[in-house]
C-alpha positions in Angstrom: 93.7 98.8 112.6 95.7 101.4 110.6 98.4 100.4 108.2 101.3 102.5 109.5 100.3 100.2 112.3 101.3 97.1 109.9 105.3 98.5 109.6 106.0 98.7 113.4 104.6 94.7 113.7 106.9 93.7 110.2 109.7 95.6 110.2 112.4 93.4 110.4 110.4 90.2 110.8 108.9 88.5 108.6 105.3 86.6 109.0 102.5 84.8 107.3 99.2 86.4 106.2 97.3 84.7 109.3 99.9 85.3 111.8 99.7 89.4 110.9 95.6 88.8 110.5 95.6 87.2 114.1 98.0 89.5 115.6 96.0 92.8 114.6 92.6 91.2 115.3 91.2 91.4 111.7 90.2 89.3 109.0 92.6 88.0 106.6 90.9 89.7 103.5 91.2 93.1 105.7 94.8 92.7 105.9 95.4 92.0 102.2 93.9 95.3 101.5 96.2 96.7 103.5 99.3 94.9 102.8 98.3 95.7 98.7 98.3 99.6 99.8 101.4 99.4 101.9 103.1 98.0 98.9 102.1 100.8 96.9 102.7 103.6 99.5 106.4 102.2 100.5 107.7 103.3 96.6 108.4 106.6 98.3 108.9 106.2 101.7 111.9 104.7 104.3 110.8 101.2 103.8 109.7 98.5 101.5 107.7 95.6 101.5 109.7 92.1 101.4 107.6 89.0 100.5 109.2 85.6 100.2 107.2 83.6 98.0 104.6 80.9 98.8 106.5 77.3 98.0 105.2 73.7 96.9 106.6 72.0 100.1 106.3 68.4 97.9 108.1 69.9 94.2 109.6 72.9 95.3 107.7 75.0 93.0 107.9 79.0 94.2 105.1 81.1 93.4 105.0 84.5 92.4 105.3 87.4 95.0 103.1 89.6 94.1 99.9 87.2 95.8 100.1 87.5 100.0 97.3 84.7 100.7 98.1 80.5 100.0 97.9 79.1 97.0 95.1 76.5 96.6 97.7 74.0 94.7 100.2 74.0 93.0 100.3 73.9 89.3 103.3 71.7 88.9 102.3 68.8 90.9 98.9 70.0 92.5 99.9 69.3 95.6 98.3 71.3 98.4 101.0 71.1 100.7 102.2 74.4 100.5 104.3 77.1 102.3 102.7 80.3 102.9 104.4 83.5 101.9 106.3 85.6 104.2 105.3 88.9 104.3 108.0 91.4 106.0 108.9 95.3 106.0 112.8 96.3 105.7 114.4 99.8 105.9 115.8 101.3 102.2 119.4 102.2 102.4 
């Protein structure tokens, strides 16, 4: 897998870490890598990265969106019921 292959599959779509991990036949970890790169390299480029934050699906507690993978709990209620985060590409205007 190649990351420019990562914008085609996102762009205008968002989806979860394992979703993308399953869809380009690589381990979760893998993709993380090169999610964190993408992130970096779209500053310059015709897109950008767009990442809904994981939520607490028992509090409502949103998490930062700077992590792609699950939380393990939640720090307001520790909970483990929890959203993952969305992770999509969109065209700059």
């Amino acid at each position: 897998m190649f990351r420019r292959d990562l914008v085609p599959l996102l762009l205008d779509k968002k989806m979860s870490l394992s979703e993308i991990a399953r869809a380009v036949h690589e381990k979760p970890k893998d993709v993380i890598d090169s999610l964190t790169h993408l992130a970096k390299s779209s500053k310059h480029g015709d897109y950008q990265l767009d990442v809904t934050p994981a939520e607490c699906r028992k509090c409502g507690f949103e998490f930062g969106t700077d992590k792609f993978s699950k939380p393990g709990k939640c720090p307001k209620c520790r909970a483990t019921w929890i959203y993952e985060p969305l992770i999509g590409v969109v065209r700059r205007k």
